[in-house]
C-alpha positions in Angstrom: 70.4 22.1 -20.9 74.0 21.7 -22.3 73.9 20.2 -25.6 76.3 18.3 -28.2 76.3 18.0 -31.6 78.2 14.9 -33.5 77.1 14.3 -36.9 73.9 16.1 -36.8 73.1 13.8 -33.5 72.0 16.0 -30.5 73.4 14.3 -26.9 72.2 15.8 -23.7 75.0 16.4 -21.3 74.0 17.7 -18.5 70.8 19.7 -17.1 71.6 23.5 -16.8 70.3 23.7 -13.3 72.5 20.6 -12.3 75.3 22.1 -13.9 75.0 25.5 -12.4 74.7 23.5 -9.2 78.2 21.7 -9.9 79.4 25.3 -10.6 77.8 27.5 -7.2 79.5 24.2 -5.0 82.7 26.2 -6.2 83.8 27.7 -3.0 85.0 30.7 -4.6 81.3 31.3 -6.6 79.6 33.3 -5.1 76.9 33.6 -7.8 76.0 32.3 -11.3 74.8 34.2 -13.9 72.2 32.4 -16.3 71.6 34.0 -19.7 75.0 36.4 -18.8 75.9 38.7 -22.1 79.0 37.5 -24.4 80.5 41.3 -23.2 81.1 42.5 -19.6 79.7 45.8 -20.0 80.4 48.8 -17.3 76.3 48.7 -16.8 76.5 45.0 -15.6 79.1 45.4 -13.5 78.1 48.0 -11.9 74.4 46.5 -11.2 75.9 43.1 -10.5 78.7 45.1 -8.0 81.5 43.0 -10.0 85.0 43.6 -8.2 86.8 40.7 -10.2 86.6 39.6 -13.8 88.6 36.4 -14.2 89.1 34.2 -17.1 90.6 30.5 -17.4 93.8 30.4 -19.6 92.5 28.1 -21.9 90.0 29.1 -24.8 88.7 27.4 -27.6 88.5 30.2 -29.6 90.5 32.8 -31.1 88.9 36.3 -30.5 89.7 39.4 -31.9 90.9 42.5 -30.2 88.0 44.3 -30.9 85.8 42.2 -30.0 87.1 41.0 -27.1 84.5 40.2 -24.0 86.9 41.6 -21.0 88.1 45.0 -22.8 85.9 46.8 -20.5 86.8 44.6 -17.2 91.0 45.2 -18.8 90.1 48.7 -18.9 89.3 49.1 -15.0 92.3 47.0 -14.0 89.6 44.3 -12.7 90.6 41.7 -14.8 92.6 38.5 -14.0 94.2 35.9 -16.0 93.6 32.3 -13.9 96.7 30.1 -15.5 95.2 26.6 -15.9 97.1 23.2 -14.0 95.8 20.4 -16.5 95.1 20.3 -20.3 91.4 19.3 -19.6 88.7 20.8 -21.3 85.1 20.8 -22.2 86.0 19.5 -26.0 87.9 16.9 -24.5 85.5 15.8 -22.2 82.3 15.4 -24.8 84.5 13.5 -26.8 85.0 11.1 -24.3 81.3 10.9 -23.7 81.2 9.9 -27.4 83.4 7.7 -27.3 81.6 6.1 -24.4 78.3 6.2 -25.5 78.1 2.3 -26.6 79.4 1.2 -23.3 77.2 3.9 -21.0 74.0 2.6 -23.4 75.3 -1.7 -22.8 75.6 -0.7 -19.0 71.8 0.4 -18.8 70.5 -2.2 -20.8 72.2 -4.2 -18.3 70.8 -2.8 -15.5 67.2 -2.4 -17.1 67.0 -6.3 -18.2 68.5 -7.4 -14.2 65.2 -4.4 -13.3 62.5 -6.5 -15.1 63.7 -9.9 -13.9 63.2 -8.7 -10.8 59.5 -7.1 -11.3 58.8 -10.4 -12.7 60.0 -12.8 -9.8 59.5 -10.3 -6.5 57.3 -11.8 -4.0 55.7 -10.7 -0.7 57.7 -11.1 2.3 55.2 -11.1 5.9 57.6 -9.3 7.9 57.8 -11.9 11.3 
């Protein structure tokens, strides 16, 4: 399951099997790797047959040379550089969900209080 954390407060996101679903609906995915190793290593690509290594241009993170997951993939010539189109991103988008949070949790109280009015007054209908 993908996880947030804001202020010590743990919000799920998404299940991991729904997301990996979200991702395989990719036409160009042909598989998704669960668990996969922070390092492409020369052993899982070649017992994974991996022709392409390719990496969004956006990252949250700064790495450092030495440690950097795609040496090997840069090594082999295999790796390509995909140059983002928008200036969305994963921070951006669990901030939104915070931000939303009151209005998602007054939306199902909504719909949970128009739920038990309508437990309480259904009746039987003889079909004619």
């Amino acid at each position: 399951m993908m996880m947030i954390r804001s202020q010590n407060i743990r919000m799920k996101i998404i299940l991991l099997r729904n997301g990996v679903l979200c991702v395989l609906s990719c036409k160009y995915v042909n598989e998704v790797l669960l668990a996969a190793p922070w390092a492409i290593s020369e052993d899982l690509m070649k017992s994974l047959n991996i022709s392409i290594v390719c990496e969004g241009s956006y990252r949250s993170t700064i790495i450092d040379q030495k440690d950097d997951p795609y040496m090997v993939a840069k090594q082999k010539g295999i790796y390509i550089k995909i140059e983002g189109t928008t200036n969305m991103t994963t921070e951006k988008i669990i901030k939104r969900v915070i931000q939303n949070k009151e209005q998602m949790a007054a939306k199902y109280d909504k719909g949970k209080s128009k739920e038990g009015k309508y437990e309480e007054h259904k009746e039987f209908m003889a079909e004619s």
